[in-house]
NURO-905326 format. One record per atom (N, C-alpha, C): x, y, z; atom name. Coordinates in Angstrom, 3 decimals, padded with zeros to 6 digits, always signed. Layout:
residues N
ATOM       east      north         up   atome
ATOM          X          Y          Z      CA
...
***
This chain:
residues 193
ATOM       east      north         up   atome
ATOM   +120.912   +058.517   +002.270       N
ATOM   +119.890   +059.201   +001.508      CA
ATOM   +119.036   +058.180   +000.757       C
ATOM   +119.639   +056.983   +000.154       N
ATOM   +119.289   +056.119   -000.356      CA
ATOM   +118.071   +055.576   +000.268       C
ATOM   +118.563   +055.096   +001.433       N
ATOM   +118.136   +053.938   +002.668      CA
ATOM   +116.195   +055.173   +003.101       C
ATOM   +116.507   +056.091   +002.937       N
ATOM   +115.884   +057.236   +003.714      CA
ATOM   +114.441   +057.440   +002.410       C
ATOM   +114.671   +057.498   +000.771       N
ATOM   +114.078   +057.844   -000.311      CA
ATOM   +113.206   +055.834   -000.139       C
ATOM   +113.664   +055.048   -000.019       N
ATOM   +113.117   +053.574   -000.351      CA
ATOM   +112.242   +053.814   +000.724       C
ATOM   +112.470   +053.976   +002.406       N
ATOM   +111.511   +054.262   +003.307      CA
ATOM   +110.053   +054.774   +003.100       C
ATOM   +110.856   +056.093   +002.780       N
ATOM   +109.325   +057.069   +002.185      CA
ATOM   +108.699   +056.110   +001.103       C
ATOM   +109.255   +055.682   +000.035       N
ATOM   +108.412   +055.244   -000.887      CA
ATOM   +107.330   +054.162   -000.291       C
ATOM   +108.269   +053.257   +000.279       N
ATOM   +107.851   +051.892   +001.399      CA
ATOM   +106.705   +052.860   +001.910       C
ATOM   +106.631   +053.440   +002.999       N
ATOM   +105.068   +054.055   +003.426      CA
ATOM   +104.509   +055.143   +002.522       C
ATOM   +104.743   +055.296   +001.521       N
ATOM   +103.811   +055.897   +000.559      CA
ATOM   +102.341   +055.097   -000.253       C
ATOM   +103.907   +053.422   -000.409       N
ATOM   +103.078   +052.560   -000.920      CA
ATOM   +101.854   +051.590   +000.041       C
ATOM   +102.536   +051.613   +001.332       N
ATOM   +101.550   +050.937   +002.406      CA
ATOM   +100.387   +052.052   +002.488       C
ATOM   +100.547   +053.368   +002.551       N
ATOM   +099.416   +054.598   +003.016      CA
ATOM   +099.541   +055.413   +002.314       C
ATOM   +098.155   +055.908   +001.481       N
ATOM   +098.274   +056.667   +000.702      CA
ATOM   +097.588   +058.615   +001.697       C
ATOM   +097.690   +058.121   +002.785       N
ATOM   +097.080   +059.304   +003.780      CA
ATOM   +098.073   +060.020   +004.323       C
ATOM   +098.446   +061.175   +003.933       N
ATOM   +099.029   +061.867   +004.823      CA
ATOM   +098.635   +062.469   +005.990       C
ATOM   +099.277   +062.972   +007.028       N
ATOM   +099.067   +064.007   +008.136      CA
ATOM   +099.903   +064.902   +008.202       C
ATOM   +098.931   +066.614   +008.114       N
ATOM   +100.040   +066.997   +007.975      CA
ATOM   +099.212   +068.406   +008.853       C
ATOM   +100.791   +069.018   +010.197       N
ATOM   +099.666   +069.804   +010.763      CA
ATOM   +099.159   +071.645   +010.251       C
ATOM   +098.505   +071.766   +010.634       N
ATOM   +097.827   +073.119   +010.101      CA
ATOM   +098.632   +074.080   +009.979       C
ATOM   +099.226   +074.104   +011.303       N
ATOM   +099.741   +075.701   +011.164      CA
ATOM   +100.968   +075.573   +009.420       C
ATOM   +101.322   +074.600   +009.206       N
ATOM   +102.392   +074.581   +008.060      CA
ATOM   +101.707   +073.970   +006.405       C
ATOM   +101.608   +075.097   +005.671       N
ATOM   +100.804   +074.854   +004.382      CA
ATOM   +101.446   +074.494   +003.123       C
ATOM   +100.917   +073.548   +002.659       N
ATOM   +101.555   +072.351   +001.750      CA
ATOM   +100.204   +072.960   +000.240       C
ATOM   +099.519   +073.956   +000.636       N
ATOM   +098.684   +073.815   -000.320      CA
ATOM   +099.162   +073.836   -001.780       C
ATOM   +100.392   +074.299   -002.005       N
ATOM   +100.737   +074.072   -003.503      CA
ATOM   +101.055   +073.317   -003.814       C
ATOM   +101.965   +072.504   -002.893       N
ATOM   +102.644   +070.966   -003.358      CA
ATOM   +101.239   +069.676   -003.702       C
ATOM   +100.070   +070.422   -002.458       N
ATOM   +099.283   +069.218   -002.903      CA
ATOM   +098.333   +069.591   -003.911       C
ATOM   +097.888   +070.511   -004.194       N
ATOM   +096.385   +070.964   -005.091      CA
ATOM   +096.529   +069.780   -006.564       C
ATOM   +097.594   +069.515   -006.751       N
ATOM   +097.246   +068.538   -007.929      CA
ATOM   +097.086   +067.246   -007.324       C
ATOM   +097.529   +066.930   -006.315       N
ATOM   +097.720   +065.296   -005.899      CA
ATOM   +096.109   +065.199   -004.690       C
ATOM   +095.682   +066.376   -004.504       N
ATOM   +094.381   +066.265   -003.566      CA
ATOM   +093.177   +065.861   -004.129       C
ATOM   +092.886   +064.686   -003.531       N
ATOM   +091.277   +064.174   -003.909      CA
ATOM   +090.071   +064.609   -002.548       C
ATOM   +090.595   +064.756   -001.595       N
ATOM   +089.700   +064.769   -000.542      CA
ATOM   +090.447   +065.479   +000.876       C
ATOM   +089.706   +066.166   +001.387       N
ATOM   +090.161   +067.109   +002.711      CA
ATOM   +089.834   +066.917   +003.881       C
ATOM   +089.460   +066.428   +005.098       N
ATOM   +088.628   +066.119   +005.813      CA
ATOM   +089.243   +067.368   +007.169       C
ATOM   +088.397   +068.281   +007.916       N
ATOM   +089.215   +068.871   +008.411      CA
ATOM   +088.977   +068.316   +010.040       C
ATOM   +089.859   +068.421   +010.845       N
ATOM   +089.898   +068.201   +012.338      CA
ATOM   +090.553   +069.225   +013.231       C
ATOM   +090.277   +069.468   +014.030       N
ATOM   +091.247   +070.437   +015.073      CA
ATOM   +092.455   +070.216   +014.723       C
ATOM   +093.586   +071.009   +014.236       N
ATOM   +094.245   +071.050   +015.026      CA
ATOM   +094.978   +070.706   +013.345       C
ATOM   +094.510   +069.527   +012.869       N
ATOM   +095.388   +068.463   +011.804      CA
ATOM   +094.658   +068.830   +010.693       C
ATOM   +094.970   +068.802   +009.659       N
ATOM   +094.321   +069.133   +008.091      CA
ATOM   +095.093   +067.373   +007.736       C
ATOM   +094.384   +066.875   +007.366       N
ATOM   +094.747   +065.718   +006.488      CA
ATOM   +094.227   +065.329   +005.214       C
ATOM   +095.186   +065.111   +004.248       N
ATOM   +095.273   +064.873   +002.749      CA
ATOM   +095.299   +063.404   +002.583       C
ATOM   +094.115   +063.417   +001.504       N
ATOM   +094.275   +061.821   +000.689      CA
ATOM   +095.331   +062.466   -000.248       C
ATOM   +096.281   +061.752   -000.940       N
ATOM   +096.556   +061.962   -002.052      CA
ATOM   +096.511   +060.528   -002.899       C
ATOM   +096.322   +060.559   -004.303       N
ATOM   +096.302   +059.644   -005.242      CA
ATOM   +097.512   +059.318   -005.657       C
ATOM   +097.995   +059.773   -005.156       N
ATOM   +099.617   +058.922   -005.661      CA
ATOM   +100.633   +059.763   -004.831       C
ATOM   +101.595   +059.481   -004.570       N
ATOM   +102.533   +059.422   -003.211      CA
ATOM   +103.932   +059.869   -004.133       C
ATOM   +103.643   +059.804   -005.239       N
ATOM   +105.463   +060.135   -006.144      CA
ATOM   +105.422   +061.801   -005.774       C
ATOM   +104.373   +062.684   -005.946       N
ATOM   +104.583   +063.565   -005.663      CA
ATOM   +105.064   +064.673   -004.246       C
ATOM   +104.472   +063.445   -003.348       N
ATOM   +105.207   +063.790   -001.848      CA
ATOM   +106.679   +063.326   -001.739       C
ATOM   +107.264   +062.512   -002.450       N
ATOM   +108.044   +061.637   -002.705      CA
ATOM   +109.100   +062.743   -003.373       C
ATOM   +108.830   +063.571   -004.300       N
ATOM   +109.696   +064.270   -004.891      CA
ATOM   +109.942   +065.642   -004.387       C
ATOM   +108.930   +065.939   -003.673       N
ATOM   +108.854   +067.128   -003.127      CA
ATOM   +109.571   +066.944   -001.404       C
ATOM   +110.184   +065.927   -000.873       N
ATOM   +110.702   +065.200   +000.148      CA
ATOM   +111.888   +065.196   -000.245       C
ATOM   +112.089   +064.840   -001.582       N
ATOM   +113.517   +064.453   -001.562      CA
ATOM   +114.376   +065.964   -002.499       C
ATOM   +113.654   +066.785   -002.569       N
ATOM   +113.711   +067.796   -003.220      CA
ATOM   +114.258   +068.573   -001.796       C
ATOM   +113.539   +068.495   -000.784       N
ATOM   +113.813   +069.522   +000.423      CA
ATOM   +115.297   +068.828   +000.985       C
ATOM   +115.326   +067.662   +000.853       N
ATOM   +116.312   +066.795   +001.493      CA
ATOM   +117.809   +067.718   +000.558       C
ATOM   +117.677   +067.561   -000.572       N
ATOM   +118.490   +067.884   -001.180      CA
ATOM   +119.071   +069.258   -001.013       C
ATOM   +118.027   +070.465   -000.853       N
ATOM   +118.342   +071.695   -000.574      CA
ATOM   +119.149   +071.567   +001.013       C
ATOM   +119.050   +070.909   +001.928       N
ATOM   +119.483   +070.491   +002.800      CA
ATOM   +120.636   +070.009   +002.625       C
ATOM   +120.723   +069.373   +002.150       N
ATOM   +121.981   +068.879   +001.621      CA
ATOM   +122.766   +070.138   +000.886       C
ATOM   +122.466   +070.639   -000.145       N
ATOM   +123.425   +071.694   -000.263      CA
ATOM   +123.946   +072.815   +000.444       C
ATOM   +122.296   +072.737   +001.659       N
ATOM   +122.722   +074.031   +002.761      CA
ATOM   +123.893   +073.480   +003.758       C
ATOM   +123.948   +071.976   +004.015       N
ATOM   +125.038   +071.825   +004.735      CA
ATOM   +126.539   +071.697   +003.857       C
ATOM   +126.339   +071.375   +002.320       N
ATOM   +128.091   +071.885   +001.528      CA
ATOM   +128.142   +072.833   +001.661       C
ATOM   +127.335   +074.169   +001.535       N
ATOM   +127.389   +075.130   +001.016      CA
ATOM   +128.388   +075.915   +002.438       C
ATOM   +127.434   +075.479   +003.525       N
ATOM   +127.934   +076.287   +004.887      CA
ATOM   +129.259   +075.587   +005.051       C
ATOM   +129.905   +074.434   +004.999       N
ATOM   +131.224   +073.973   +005.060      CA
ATOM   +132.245   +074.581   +004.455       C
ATOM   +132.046   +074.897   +003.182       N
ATOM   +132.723   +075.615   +002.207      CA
ATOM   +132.981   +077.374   +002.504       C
ATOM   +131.641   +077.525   +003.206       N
ATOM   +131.921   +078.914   +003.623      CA
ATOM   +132.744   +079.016   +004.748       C
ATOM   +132.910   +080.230   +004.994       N
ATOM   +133.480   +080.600   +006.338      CA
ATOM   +132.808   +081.291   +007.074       C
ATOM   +131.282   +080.721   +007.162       N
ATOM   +130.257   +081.523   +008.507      CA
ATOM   +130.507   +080.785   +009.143       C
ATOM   +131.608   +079.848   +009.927       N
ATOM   +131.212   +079.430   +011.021      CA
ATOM   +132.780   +079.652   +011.398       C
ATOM   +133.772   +079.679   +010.582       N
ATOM   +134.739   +079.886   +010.426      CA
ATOM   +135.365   +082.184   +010.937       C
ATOM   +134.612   +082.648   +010.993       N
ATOM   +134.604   +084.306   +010.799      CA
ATOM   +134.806   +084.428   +011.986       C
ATOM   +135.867   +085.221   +012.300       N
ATOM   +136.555   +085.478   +013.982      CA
ATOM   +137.399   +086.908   +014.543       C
ATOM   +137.762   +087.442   +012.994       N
ATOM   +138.197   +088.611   +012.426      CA
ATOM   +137.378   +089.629   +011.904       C
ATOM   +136.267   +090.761   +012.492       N
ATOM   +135.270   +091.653   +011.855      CA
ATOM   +136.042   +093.019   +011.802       C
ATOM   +135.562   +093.702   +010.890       N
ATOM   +136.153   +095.138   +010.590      CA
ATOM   +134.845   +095.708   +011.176       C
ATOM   +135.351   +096.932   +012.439       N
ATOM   +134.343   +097.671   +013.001      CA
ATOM   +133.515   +098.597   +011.773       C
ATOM   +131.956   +098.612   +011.990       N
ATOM   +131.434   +098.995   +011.061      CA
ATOM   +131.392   +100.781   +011.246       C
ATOM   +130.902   +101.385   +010.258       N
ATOM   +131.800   +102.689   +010.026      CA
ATOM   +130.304   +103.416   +010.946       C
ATOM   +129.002   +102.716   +011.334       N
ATOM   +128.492   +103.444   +012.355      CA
ATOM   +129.016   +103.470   +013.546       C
ATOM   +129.793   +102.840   +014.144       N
ATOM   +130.476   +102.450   +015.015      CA
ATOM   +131.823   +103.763   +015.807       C
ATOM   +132.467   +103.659   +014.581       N
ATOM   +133.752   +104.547   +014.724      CA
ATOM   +133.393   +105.860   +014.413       C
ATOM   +132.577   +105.942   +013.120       N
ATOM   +132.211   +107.124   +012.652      CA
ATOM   +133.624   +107.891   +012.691       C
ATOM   +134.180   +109.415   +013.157       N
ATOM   +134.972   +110.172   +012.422      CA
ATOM   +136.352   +109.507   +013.730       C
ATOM   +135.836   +108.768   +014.599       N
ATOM   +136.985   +108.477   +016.040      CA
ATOM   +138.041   +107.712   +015.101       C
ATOM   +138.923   +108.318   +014.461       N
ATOM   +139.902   +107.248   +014.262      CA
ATOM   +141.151   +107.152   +015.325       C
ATOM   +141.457   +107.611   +015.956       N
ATOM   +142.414   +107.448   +017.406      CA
ATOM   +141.465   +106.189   +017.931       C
ATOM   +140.742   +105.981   +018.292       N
ATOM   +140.167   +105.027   +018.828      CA
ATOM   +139.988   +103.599   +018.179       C
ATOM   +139.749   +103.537   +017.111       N
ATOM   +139.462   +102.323   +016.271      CA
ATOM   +140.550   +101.707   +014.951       C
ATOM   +141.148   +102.894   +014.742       N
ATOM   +142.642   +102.567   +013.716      CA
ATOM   +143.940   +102.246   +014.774       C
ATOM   +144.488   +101.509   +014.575       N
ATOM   +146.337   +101.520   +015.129      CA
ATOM   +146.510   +102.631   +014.579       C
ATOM   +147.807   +103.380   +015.878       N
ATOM   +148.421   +104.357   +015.308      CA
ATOM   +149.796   +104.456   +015.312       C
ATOM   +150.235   +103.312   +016.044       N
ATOM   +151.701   +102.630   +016.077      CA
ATOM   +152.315   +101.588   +015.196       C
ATOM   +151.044   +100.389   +015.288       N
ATOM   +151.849   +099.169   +014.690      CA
ATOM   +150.644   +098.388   +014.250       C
ATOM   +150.535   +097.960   +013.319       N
ATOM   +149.254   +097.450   +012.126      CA
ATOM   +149.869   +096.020   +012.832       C
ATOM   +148.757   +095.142   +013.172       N
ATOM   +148.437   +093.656   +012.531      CA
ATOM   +147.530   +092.950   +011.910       C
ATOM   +147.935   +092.368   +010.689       N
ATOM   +146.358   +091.936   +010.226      CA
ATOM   +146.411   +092.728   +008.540       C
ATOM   +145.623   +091.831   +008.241       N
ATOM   +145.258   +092.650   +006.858      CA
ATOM   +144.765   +094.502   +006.632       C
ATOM   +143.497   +094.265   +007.612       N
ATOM   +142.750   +095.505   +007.369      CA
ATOM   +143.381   +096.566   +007.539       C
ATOM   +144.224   +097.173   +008.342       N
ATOM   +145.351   +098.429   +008.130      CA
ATOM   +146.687   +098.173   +007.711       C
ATOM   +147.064   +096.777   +007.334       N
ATOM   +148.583   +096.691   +006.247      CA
ATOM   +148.800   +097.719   +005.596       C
ATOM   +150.265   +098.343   +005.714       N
ATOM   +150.149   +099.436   +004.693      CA
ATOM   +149.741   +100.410   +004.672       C
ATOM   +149.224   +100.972   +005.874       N
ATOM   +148.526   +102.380   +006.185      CA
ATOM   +150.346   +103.016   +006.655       C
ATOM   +150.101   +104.663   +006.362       N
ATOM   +151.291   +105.129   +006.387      CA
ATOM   +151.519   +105.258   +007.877       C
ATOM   +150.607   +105.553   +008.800       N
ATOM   +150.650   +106.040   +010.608      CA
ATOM   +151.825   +104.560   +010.934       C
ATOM   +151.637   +103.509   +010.545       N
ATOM   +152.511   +102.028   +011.341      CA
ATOM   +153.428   +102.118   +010.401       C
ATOM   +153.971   +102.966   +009.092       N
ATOM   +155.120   +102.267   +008.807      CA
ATOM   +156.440   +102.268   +009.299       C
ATOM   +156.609   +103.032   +010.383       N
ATOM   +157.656   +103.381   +010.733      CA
ATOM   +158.016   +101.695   +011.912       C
ATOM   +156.878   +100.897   +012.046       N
ATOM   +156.983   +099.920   +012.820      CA
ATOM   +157.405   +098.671   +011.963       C
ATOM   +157.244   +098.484   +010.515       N
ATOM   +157.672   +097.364   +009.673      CA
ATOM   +159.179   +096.999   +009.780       C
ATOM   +159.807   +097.977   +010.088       N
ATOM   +161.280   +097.429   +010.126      CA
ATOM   +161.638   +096.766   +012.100       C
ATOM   +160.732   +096.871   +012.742       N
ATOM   +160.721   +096.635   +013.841      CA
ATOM   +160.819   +094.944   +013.591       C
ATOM   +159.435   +095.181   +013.086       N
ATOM   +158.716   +093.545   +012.764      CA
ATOM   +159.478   +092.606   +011.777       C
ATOM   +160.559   +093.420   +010.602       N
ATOM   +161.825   +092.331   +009.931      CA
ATOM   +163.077   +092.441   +011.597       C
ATOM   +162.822   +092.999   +012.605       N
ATOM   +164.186   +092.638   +013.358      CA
ATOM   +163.700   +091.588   +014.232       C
ATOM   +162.550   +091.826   +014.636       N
ATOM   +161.559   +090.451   +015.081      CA
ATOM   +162.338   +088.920   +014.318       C
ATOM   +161.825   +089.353   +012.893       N
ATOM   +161.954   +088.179   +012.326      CA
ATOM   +163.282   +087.507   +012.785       C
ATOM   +164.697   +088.534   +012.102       N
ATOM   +165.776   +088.159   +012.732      CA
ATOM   +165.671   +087.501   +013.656       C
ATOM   +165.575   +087.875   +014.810       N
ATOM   +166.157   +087.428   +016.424      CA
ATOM   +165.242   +086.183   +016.302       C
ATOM   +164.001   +086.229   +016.188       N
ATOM   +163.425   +084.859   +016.021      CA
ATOM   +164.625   +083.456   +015.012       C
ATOM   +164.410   +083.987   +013.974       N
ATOM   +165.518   +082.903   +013.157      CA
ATOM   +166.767   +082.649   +013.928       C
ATOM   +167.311   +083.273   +014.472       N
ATOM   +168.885   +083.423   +015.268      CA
ATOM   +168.498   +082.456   +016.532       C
ATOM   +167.589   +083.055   +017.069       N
ATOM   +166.656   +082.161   +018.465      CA
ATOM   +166.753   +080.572   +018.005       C
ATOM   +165.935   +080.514   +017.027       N
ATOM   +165.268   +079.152   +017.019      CA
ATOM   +166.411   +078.210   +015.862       C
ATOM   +167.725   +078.890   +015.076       N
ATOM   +168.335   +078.132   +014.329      CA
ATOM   +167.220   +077.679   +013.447       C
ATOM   +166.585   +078.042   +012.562       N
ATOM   +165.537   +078.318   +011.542      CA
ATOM   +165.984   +078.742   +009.982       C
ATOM   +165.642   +077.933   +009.619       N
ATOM   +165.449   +078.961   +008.247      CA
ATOM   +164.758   +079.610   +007.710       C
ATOM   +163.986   +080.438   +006.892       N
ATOM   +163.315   +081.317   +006.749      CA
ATOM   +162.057   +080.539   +006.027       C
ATOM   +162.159   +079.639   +005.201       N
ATOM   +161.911   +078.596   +005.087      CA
ATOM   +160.692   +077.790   +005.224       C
ATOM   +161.303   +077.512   +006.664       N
ATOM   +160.459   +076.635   +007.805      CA
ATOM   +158.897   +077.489   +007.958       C
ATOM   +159.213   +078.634   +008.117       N
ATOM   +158.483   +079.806   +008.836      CA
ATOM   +157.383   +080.333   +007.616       C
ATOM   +157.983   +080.315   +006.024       N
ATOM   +157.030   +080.432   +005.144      CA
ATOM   +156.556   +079.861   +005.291       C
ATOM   +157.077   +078.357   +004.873       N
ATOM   +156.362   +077.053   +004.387      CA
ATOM   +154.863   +077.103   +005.504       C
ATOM   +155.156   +076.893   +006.696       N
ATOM   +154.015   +076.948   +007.845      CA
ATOM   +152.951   +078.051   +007.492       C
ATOM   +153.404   +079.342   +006.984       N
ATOM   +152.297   +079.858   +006.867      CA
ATOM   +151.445   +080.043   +005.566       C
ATOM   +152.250   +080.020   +004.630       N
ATOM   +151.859   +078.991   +002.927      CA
ATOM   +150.497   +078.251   +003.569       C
ATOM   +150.889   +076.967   +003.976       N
ATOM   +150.230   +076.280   +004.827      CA
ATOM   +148.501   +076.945   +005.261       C
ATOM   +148.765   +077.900   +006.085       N
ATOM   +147.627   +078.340   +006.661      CA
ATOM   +146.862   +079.412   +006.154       C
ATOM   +147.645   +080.147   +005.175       N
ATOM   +147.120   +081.324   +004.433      CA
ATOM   +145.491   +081.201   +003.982       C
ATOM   +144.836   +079.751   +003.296       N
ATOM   +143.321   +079.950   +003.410      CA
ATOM   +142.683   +079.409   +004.332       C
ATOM   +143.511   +079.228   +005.684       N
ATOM   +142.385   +078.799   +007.090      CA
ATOM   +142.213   +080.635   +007.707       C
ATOM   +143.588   +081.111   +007.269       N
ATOM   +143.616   +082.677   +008.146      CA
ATOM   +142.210   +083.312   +007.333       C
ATOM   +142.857   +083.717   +006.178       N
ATOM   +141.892   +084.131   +004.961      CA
ATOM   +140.204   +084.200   +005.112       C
ATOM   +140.380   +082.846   +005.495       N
ATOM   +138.657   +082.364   +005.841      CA
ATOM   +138.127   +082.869   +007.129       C
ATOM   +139.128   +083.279   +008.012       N
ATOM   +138.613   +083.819   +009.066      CA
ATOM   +137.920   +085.818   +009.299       C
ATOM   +138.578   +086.173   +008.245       N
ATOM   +138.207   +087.131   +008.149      CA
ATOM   +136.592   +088.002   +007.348       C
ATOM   +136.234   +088.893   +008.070       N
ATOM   +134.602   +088.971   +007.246      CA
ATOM   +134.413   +089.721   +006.060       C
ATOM   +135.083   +090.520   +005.521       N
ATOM   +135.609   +090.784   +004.234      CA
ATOM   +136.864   +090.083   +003.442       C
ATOM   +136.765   +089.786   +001.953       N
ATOM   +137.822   +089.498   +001.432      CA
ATOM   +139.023   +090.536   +001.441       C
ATOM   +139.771   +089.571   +001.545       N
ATOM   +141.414   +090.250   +001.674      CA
ATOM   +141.926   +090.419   +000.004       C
ATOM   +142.403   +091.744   +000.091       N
ATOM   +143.004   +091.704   -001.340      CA
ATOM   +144.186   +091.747   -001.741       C
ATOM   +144.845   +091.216   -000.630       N
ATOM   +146.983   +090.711   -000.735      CA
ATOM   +147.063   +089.644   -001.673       C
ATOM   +148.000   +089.777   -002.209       N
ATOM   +148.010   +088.744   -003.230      CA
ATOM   +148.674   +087.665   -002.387       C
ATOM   +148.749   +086.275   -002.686       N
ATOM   +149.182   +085.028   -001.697      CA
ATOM   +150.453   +085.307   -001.222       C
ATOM   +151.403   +085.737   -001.937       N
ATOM   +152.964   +086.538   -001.604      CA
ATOM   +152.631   +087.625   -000.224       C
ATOM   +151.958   +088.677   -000.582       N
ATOM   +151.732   +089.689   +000.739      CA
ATOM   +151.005   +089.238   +001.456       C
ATOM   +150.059   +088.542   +001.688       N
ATOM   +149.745   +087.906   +002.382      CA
ATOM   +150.132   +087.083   +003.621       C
ATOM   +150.713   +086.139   +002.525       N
ATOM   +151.624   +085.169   +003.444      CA
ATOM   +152.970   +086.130   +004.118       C
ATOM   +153.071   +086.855   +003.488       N
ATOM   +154.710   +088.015   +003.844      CA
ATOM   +153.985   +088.585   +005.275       C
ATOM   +153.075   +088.893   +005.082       N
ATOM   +152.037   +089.916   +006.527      CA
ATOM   +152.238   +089.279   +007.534       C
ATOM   +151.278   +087.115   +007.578       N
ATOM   +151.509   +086.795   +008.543      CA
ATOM   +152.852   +086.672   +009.039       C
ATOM   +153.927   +086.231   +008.486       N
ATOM   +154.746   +085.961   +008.927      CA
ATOM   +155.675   +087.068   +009.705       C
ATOM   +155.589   +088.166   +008.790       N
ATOM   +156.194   +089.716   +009.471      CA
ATOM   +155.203   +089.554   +011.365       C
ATOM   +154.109   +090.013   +011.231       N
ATOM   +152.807   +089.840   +012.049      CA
ATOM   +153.122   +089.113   +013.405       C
ATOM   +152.965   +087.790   +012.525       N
ATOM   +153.454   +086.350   +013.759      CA
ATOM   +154.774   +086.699   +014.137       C
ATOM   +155.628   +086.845   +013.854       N
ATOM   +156.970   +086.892   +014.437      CA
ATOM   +157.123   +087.750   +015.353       C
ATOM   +156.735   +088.795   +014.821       N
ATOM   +156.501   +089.984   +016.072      CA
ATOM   +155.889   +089.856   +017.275       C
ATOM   +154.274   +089.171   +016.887       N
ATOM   +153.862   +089.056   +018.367      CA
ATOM   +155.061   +088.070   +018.771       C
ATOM   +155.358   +086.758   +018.380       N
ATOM   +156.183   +086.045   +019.402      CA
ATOM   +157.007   +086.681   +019.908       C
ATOM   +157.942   +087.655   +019.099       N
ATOM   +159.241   +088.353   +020.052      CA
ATOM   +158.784   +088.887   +021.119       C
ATOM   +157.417   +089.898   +020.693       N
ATOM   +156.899   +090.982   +022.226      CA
ATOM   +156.852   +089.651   +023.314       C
ATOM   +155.652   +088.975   +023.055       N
ATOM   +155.510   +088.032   +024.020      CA
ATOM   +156.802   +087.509   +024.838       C
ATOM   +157.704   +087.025   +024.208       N
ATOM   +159.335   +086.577   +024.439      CA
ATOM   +160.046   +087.932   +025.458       C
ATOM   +159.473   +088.782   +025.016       N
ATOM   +160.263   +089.836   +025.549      CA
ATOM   +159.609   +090.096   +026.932       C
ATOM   +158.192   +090.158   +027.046       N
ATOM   +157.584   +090.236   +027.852      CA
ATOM   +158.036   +088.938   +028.981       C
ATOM   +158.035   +087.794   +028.385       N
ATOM   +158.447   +087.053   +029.264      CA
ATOM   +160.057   +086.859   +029.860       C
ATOM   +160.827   +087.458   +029.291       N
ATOM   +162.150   +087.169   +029.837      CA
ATOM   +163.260   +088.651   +029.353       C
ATOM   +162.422   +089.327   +028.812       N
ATOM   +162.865   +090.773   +028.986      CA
ATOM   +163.605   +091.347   +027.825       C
ATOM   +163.072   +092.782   +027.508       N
ATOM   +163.404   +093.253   +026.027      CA
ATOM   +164.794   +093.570   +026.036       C
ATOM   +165.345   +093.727   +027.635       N
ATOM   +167.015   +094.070   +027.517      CA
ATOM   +167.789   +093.185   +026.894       C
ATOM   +167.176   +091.826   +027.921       N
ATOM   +167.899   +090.792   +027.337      CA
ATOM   +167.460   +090.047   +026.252       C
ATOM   +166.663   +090.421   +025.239       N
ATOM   +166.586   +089.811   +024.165      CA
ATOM   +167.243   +090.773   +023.084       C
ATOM   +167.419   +091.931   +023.238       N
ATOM   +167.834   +093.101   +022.516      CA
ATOM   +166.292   +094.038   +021.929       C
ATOM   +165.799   +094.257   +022.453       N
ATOM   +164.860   +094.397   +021.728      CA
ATOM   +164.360   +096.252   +022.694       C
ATOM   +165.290   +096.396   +023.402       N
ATOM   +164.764   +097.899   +023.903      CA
ATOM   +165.844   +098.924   +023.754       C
***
C-alpha cells in the first residue's frame, strides 16, 4: 500500500494532468481542484492544481477496498452452504420441506415429529465409541474444534448455545457415520436393525 501511495504521489508530482474517461464522473471529487476542462471524444480531461486531492481520494477508495476485502473474510458469504428454504417456496407443504422422521442440522433440532429418532442417534454414538475404542472425548474435542467453521456455514444465525450445538453435531455426525457403516457392511451386522 505503501510502495503503491509514493507511486501516485511520484506521478502526481511529474503530471499535474489527469485522464479520466467520460462515461465515469469524478465531478465532485474534482470541482475544487479544477482549473481547466478541455473536452475530446470520448475522454474528459482535468488540469488539476494540486494532485493531494486525487491522492486522497485514491487512497481513500484503496482503503474502502481494503476493508471490503476484511470485511468479506470475516464474513461467511463465501463460506454459506447451508440455506433454510424460503417460506415462498414451501408455503403450507410441510411433508415436503420439514423432516418427518429424523432432524439433522440446526434448523429443525428439537422439533417434536424427529424426537422419537434422538435416542437412535445416542445408540449411534455408542456403537461408534465401542467401534473405534474412543472416548467421548476425542469426538467432542473435534467438534469444539469446528463448531464456528459449521456455524459460519449456515445462512441464518443459529441460536444453540456452544454446549447444544456442539451436542447436535456430534449426536448428527455419528449417526450419519453409523447409517453409512451400515449401509456399507450391513445394519444386521452392525446391530442396528
Amino acid at each position: 500500500m505503501r510502495e503503491y501511495v509514493e507511486n501516485v504521489r511520484r506521478q502526481n508530482e511529474e503530471s499535474e494532468r489527469v485522464i479520466v474517461p467520460k462515461s465515469i464522473s469524478y465531478q465532485d471529487q474534482n470541482l475544487e481542484n479544477q482549473q481547466d476542462t478541455r473536452s475530446k471524444p470520448g475522454i474528459n480531461e482535468v488540469v488539476e492544481g494540486s494532485g493531494t486531492k486525487r491522492l486522497e481520494w485514491v487512497i481513500s477508495i484503496k482503503d474502502k477496498l481494503e476493508q471490503a476485502y476484511i470485511n468479506d473474510d470475516r464474513t461467511s458469504w463465501g463460506k454459506l452452504c447451508i440455506y433454510k428454504v424460503p417460506h415462498y417456496l414451501h408455503g403450507n407443504d410441510k411433508k415436503s420441506y420439514f423432516p418427518q422422521t429424523v432432524s439433522l442440522g440446526p434448523y429443525h433440532h428439537g422439533r417434536q415429529q424427529t424426537q422419537s429418532m434422538e435416542c437412535h442417534k445416542w445408540r449411534a454414538v455408542n456403537m461408534l465409541l465401542k467401534r473405534t475404542n474412543q472416548g467421548i472425548e476425542v469426538f467432542l474435542d473435534a467438534m469444539i474444534e469446528l463448531e464456528e467453521k459449521a456455524r459460519a456455514c449456515y445462512e441464518v444465525s443459529i441460536v444453540l448455545s456452544s454446549n447444544e450445538f456442539t451436542e447436535m453435531l456430534l449426536l448428527d455426525g455419528c449417526f450419519i457415520l453409523e447409517l453409512l457403516q451400515g449401509v456399507n457392511e450391513g445394519f444386521l451386522k452392525l446391530g442396528l436393525a
